[in-house]
C-alpha positions as CSV (number, residue, x, y, z in Angstrom):
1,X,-21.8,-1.0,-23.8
2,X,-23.2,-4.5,-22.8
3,X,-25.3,-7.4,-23.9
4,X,-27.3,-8.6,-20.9
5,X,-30.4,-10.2,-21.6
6,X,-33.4,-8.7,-19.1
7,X,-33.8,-12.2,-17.1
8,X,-29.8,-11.7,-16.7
9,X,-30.1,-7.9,-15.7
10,X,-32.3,-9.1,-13.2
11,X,-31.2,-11.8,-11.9
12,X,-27.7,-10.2,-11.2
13,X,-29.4,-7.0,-9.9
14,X,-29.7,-9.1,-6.1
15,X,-25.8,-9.6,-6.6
16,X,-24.2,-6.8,-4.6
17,X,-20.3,-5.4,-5.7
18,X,-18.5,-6.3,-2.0
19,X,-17.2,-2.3,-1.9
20,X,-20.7,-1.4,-2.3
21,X,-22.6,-3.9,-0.5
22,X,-23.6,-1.2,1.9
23,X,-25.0,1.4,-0.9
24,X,-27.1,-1.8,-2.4
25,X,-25.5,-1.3,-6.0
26,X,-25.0,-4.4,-7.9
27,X,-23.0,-6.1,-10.5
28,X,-24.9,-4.7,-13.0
29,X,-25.1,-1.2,-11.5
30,X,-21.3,-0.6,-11.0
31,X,-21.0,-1.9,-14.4
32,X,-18.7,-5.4,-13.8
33,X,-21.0,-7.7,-16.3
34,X,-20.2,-7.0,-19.8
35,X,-22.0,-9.5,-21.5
36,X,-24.4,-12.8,-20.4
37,X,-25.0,-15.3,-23.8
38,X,-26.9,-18.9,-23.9
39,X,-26.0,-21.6,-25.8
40,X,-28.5,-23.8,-25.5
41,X,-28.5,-24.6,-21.7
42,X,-25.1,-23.3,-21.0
43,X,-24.7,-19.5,-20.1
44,X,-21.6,-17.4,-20.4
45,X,-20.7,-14.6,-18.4
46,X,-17.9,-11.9,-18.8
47,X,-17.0,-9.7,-15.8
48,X,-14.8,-6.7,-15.7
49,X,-12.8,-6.1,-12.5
50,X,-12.9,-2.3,-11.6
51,X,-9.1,-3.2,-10.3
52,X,-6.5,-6.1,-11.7
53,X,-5.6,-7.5,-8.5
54,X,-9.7,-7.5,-6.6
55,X,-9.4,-9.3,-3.5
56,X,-13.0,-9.6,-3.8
57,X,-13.3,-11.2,-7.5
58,X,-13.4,-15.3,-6.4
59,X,-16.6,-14.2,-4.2
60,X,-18.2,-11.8,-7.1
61,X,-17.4,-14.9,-9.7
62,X,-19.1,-17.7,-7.3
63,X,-22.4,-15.2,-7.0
64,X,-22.8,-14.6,-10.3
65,X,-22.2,-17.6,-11.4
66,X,-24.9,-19.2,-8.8
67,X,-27.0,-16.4,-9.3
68,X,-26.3,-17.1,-12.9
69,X,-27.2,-21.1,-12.5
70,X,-30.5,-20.8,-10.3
71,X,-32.4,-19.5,-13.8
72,X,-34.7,-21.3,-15.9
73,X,-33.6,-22.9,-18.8
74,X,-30.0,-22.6,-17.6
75,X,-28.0,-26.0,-17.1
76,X,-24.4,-24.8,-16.6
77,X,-23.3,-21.1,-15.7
78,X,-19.9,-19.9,-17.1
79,X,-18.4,-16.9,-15.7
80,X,-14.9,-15.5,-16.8
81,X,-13.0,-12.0,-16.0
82,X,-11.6,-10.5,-19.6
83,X,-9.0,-8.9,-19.7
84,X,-8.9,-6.9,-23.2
85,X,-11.2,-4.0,-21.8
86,X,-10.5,-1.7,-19.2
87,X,-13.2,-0.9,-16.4
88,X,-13.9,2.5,-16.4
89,X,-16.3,5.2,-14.8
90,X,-18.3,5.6,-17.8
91,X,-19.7,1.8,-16.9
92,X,-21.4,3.0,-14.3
93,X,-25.3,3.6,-14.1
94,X,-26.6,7.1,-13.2
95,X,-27.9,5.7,-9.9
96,X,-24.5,4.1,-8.9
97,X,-22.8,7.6,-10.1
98,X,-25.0,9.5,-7.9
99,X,-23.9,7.2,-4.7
100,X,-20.2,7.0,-5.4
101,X,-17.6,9.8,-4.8
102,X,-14.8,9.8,-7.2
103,X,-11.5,12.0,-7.2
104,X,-11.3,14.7,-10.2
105,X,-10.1,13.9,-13.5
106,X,-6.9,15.2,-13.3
107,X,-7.9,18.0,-15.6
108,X,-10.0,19.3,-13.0
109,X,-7.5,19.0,-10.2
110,X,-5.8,22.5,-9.2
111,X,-2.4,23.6,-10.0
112,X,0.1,23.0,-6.8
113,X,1.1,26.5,-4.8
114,X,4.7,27.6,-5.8
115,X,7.3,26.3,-4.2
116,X,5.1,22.6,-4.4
117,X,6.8,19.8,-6.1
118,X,4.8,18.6,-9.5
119,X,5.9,15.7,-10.9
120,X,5.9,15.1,-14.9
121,X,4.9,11.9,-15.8
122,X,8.3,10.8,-16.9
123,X,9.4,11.3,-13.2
124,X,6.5,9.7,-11.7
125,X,6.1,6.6,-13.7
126,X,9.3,4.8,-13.4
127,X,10.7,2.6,-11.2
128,X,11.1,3.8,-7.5
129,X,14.4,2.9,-5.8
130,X,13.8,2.3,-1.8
131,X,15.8,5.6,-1.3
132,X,13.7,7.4,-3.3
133,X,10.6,6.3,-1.2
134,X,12.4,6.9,1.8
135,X,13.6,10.4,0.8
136,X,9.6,11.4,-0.8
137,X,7.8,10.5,2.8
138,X,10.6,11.2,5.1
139,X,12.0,14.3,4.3
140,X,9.9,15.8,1.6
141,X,6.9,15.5,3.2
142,X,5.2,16.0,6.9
143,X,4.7,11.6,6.8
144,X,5.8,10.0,10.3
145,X,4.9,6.6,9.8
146,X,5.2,4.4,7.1
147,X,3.7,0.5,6.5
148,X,5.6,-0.8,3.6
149,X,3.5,-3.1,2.3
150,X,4.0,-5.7,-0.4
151,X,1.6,-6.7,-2.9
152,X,2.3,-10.2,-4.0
153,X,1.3,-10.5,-7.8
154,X,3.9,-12.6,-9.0
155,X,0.8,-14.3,-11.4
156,X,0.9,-10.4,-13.0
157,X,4.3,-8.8,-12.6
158,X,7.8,-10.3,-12.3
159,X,8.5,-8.8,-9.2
160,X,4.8,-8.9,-8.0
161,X,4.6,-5.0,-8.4
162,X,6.2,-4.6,-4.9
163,X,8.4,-7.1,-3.9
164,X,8.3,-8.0,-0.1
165,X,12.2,-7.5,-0.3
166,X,12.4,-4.2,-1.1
167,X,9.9,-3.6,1.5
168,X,11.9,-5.2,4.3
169,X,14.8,-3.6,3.4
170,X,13.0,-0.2,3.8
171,X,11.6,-1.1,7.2
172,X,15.3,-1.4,8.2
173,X,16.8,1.2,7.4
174,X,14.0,3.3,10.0
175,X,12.9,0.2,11.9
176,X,11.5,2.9,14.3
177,X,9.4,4.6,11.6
178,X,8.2,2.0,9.1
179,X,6.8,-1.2,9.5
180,X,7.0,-3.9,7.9
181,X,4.2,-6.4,6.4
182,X,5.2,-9.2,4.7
183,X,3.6,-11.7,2.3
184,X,3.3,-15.0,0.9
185,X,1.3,-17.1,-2.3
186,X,-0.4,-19.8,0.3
187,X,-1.2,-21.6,-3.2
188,X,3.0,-22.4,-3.1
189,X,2.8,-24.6,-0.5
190,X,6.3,-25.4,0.6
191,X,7.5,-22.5,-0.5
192,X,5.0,-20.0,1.4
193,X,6.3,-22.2,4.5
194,X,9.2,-21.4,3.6
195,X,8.6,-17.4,3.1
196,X,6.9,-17.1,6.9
197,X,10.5,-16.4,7.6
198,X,9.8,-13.0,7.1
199,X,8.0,-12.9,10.3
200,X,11.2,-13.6,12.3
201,X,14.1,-12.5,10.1
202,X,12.5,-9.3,8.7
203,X,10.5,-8.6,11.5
204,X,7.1,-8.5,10.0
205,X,4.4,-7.2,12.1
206,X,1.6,-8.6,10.0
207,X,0.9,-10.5,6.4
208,X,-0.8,-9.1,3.1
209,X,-3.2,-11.9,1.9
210,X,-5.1,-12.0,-1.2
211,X,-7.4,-14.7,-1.7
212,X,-7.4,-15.3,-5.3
213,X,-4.6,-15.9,-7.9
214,X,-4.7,-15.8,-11.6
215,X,-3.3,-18.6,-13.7
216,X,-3.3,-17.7,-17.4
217,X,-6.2,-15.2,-17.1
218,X,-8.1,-17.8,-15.0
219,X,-9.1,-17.0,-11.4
220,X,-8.1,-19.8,-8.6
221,X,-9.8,-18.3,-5.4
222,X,-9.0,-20.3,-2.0
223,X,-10.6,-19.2,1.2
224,X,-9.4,-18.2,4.8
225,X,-11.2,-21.2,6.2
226,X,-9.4,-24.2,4.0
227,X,-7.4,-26.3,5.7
228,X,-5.2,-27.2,3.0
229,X,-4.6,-23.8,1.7
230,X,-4.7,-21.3,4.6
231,X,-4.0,-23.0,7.9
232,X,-0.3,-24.1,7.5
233,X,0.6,-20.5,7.0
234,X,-1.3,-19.3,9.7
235,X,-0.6,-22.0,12.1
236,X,1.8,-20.7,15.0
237,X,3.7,-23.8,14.1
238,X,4.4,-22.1,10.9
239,X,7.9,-21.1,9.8
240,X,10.8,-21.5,7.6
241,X,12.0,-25.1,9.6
242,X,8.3,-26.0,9.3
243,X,8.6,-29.7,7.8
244,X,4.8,-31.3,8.6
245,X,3.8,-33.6,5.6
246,X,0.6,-31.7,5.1
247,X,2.5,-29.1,3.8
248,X,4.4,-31.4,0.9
249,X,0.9,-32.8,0.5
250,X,-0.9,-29.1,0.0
251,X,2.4,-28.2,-2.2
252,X,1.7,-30.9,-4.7
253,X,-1.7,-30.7,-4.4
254,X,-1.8,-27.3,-5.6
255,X,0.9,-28.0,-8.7
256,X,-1.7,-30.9,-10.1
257,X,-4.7,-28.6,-9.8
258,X,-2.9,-25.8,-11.3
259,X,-1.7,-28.3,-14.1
260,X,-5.0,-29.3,-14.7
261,X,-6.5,-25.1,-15.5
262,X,-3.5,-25.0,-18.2
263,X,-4.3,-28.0,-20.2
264,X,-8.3,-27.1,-19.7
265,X,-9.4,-30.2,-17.5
């Protein structure tokens, strides 16, 4: 399944997962490294992510690679998420198995009652108009609330898998029933400025955040606490007639650093 070197396996078996910090299973446990190699004093580490869009991989990729770095004989630590094999269950080791709870395979999962709506998998995966959602939770189901919540992965999916639009325009049309969280890409810089519109336009009640972005397969985590990055967005001051140089500053900042991952610097 994995080639980890002992001195590795041990080493990484102090680094918790973050969702299972509290059950004490580590990287190695849950089944995230998939290989650690040496070249002379440089080490290389491949991760799995159990999900595409981790809010939690920049912290797993600065422990292990720490972890990683503190070893004897090892100069420089490499660590880099792959993406050409999918985490699965199987990964996991039969301690971490026995202290995790997993739905049913779906072969295992009963038949509805009649009269319950099944879904084929032709009528499930597809593309989900806003009335359709509306119609599913409001009327087809006992739901009385809804958060329509974006997920900002413009770095994965064209539309970032659900687009803050849609999800504003869903709030709307039961603005007593659903709220509305918006979203931004603080690595943007003017242009997340720009986006906090949502709070006042749209009426968002709160903001989806994820702390690390993907350029080309390569992970660019920022943190809550860095100035350049987080606090203009979550400054009061923040909003679409925002015009403070930092912002411009942060903005083209952020373009030169992300220049520099492409062309390997």
């Amino acid at each position: 399944m994995s080639e980890i070197p002992q001195w590795a396996s041990q080493a990484l078996s102090e680094v918790n997962d973050p969702c299972c910090r509290e059950k004490g299973i580590s990287v190695v446990e849950i089944g995230l490294v998939r290989s650690v190699q040496m070249d002379g004093g440089r080490a290389r580490v491949e991760l799995l992510l159990t999900s595409g869009w981790c809010p939690f991989a920049a912290r797993v990729i600065m422990e292990v690679r720490d972890r990683i770095q503190e070893q004897s004989g090892v100069r420089e630590a490499e660590v880099e998420v792959v993406w050409d094999e999918a985490w699965t269950v199987e990964r996991l080791s039969p301690r971490a198995a026995r202290l995790l709870r997993f739905l049913p395979a779906p072969a295992q999962v009963r038949e509805p009652p009649d009269g319950e709506t099944k879904l084929p998998p032709d009528k499930f995966l597809r593309q989900w108009t806003i009335e359709d959602i509306r119609r599913m939770v409001y009327e087809e189901s006992d739901t009385d609330m809804l958060v329509a919540m974006p997920l900002p992965l413009t770095d994965l999916y064209h539309d970032g898998l659900s687009p803050w639009q849609e999800c504003a325009e869903l709030a709307a049309r039961d603005p007593e029933r659903t709220i509305f969280w918006g979203t931004v890409n603080p690595l943007e810089g003017r242009k997340a400025l720009d986006l906090m519109e949502q709070v006042g336009e749209y009426n968002a009640k709160a903001f989806k955040l994820y702390n690390v972005r993907y350029d080309y397969g390569t992970p660019y985590p920022w943190r809550m606490d860095d100035p350049r990055v987080a606090y203009p967005i979550c400054s009061p001051r923040s909003s679409a007639s925002c015009s403070s140089g930092a912002a411009k500053t942060r903005s083209s900042t952020v373009r030169r650093r992300r220049s520099s991952i492409r062309s390997g610097r």
